[in-house]
N, C-alpha and C positions, 0 to 999 in steps of 0.2 A: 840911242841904244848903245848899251857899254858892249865890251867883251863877257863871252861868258864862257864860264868852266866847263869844258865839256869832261867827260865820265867815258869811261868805255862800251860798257855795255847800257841800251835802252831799259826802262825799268817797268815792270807793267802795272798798269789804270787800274787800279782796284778802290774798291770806296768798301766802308768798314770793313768787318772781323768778324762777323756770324756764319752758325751751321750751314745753315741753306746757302749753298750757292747761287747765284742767276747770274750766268754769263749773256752779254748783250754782246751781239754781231752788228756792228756800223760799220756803212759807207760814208767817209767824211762830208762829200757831196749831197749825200742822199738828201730830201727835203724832207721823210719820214723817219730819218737816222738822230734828224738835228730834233724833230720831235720827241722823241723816245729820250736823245743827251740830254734837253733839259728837265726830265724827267726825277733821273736817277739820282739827283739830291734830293729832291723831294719824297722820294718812296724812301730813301733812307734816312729821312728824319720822321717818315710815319711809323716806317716797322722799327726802329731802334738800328745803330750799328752794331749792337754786340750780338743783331738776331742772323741778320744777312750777310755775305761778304757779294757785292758786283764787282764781275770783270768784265773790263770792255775789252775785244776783239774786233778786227780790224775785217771789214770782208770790202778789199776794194776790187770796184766793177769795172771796168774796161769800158764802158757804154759812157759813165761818167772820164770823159778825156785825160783830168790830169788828176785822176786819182791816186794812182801809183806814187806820183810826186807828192802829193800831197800827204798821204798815208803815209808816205817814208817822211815825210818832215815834223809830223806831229809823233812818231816814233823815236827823228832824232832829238825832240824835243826833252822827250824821257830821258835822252842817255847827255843829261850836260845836268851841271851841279840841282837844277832844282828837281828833276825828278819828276814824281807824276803830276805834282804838280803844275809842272812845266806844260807837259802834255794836255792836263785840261785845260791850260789856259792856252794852249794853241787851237785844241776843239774848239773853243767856244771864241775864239778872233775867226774861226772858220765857217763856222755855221753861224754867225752874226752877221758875217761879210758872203754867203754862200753865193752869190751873185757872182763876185771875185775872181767863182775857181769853174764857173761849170758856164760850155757857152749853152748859144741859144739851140734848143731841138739836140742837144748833145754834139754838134756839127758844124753850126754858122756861127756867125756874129763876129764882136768884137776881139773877144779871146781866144780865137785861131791864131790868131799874133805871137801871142806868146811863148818865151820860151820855158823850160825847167827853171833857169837861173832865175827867170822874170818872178818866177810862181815861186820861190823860196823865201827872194826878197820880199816879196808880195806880202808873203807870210810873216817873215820875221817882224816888216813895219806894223801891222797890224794885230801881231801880241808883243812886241818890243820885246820876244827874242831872239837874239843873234843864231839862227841855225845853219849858217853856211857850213862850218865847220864839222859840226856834229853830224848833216845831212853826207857826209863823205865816208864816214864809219863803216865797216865791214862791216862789224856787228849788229849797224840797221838795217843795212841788207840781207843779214842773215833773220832777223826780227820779221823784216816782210814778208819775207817768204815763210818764215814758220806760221805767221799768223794765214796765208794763203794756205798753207798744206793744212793746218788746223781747221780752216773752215771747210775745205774738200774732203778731209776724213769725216768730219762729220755731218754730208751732206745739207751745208749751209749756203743758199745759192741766193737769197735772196733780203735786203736791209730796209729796215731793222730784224733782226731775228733772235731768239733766247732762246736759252737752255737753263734749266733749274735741275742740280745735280750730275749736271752732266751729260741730262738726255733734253733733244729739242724740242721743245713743246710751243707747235701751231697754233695754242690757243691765245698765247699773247700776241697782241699788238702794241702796235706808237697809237694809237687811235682810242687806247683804256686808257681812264682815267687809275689816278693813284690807288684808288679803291679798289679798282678791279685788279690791277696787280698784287696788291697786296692779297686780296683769298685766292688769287694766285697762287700765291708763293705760298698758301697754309696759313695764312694768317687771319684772327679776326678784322673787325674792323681796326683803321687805323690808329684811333685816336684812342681811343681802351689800349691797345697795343702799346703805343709808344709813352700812353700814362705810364704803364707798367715795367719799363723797362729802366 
């Protein structure tokens, strides 16, 4: 793993450029968060990018142990030369390896051991980027926390969670298929849609 560029400020997870917004609340941890992540390229190669713009938001839970670390490291991931790309590629070393980061019963097992420094490392070997550096940033700390105040203003307690426009809407789950999110979000079927687009 070389050195890498870090940037100052974190950059935020967005996939396409469309009207409709659908903001996604993940806990990195979550085992129904990493469902819904691998979701969101998929529903935006159904509905088109030029229809939807996804933001991912962070709602990390304290019940999951090293959430906080972890949350901050695919944060700091954002703020070094690649960007959000960087960040997806540390979601998905994360919820690929979720076993990694979350002990047994949220409590026991082998990863009580572990420290923060262990859990960074952990991370960078497993997306082969360097986030020691970047994970020290004021500006990811100020990141985390915005995305914690962001999901307590808007009464977000529980991962995965959506909002489409702005307001939270209960009726989605990680548990829909791409279909059902998509007339979701106002859209016909998929595959007419993304003909169309």
């Amino acid at each position: 793993m070389s050195g890498v560029q870090v940037l100052n400020e974190p950059q935020p997870i967005e996939l396409g450029h469309g009207k409709i917004e659908l903001e996604v609340f993940l806990e990195p941890t979550c085992p129904f968060s990493k469902r819904a992540f691998f979701k969101l390229q998929p529903l935006l190669s159904a509905v088109g990018e030029k229809n939807v713009t996804i933001k991912i938001r962070f709602l990390s839970q304290p019940w999951h142990l090293f959430s906080g670390v972890v949350t901050r490291c695919i944060l700091a991931a954002t703020a070094t030369a690649g960007g959000r790309e960087a960040g997806l590629t540390v979601m998905s070393a994360v919820y690929d390896h979720r076993e990694d980061f979350e002990s047994d019963d949220h409590c026991t097992g082998p990863h009580m051991e572990l420290s923060p420094a262990q859990i960074v490392t952990r991370m960078s070997d497993l997306s082969g980027i360097d986030l020691s550096e970047a994970f020290k940033l004021k500006s990811v700390d100020q990141a985390l926390r915005w995305h914690t105040r962001y999901c307590r203003q808007n009464g977000v307690h529980t991962s995965p969670s959506f909002a489409i426009n702005g307001l939270v809407n209960d009726a989605i789950s990680s548990g829909q298929s791409i279909e059902e999110w998509s007339q979701l979000l106002g859209f016909g079927a998929p595959a007419r849609l993304a003909a169309s687009s």
